[in-house]
Structures are given as C-alpha cells and as structure tokens.
N, C-alpha and C positions, 0 to 999 in steps of 0.2 A: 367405705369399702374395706376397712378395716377386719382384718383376720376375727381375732378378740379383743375387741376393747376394751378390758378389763384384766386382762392377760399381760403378762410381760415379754412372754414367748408366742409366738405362730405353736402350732402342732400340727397344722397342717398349712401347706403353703411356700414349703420350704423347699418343696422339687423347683419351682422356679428361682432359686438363687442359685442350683447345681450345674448348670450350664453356661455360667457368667466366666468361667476364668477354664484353667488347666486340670488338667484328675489331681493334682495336691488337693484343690480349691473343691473336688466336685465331692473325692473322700471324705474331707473335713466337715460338710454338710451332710452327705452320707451318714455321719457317722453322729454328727450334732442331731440330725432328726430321728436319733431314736433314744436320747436321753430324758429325761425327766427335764421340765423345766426349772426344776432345782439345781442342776448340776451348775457347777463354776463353770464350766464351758460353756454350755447353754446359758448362762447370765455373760460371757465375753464375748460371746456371737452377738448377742442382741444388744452389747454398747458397743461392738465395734460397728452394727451398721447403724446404730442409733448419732456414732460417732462419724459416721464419713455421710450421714445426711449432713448434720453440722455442718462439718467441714466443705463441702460440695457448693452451698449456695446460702443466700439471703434468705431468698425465697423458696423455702425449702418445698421439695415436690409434694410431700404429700404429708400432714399434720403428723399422719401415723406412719413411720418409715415400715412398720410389717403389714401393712395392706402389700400382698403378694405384686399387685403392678410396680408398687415405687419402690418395694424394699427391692427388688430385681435392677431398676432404674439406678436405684442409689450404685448399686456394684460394677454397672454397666459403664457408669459414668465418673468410677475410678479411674484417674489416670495414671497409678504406677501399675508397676509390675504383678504376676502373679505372687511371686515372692514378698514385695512390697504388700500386699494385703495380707498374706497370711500371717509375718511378721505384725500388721498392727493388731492382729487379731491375738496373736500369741504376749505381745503389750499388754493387751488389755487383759488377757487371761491370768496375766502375774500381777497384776494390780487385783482383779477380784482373789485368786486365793491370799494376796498377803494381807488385804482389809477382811478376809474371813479367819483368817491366823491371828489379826489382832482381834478381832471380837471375843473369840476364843478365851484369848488369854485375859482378857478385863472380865469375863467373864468366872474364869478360875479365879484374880484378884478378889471382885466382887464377893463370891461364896466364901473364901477364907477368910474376908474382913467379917462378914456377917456369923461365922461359927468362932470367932477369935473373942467377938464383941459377948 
C-alpha cells in the first residue's frame, strides 16, 4: 500500500499526517506538501518519520513508513509533545543541510584539485 515505492517522498498522501498533532504540526505539512521532493525539508520530514518508525517499535508497522495508513500510525503513536516532534523534526532538518553544506564544499575541493592538477 505503499504511496511510491520508488519514491523517497509521498506527493500525495500527506493530508493524512495534518491532523496528527497542533496547527504548528498541521502548517509544517501544509507547507512540506507543496515543496519539491528535493527540498531539505522534504528530505527532514521523510527521516524524521522514517526515524520515529525506527524508533517506535521492533516490529515496525508497515515496511514503508509513507504508505499513508502507517506513516499517520507512526505520528499518532508519538508519545511526546507537539513541540517534541517538531523539534526532532527541526534535528533532522540541520543534519540534512549540514551533510548538503559539506557535499558542497568537497565538491568545490574536488574541481580545484582537478584544474590545479
């Protein structure tokens, strides 16, 4: 039941995780489901609920945490706060730009060695 599974993101499916928490929580998806699935936000939404299936169980509910039933399930069955989620979410959002900041810059390294050579 899997959204796209070949996909990293849902594009569609994502109304059902807007009703899980507070309006911070319901904005934040608002506003995540109309980005690219390029965007660093939309790559920190999809490890943070990729990250609280993890976290959540053994056995995890569903193979594909964006199959729209479980990825709701996963959010549902957070037990902190509103705040508490959007913070891990906000986590993971500075870990992807800083691993996109360092790609960046090995990437600038890279091309200078190569015109230096």
């Amino acid at each position: 039941m899997a959204l796209y599974n070949n996909s990293f993101y849902p594009l569609f499916g994502i109304n059902s995780l807007r009703g899980q928490r507070g309006q911070r929580w319901a904005d934040l998806v608002d506003w995540i489901g109309k980005l690219p699935g390029s965007d660093p936000h939309v790559m920190a939404f999809t490890m943070t609920i990729r990250r609280l299936n993890r976290l959540q169980s053994e056995d995890r509910l569903c193979p594909d945490p964006f199959c729209a039933v479980c990825a709701a399930q996963v959010v549902a069955l957070f037990d902190g706060s509103e705040q508490e989620l959007l913070d891990f979410y906000y986590n993971n959002l500075h870990e992807v730009q800083s691993t996109i900041r360092n790609m960046r810059v090995r990437e600038v390294v890279r091309t200078r060695e190569v015109v230096a050579a």
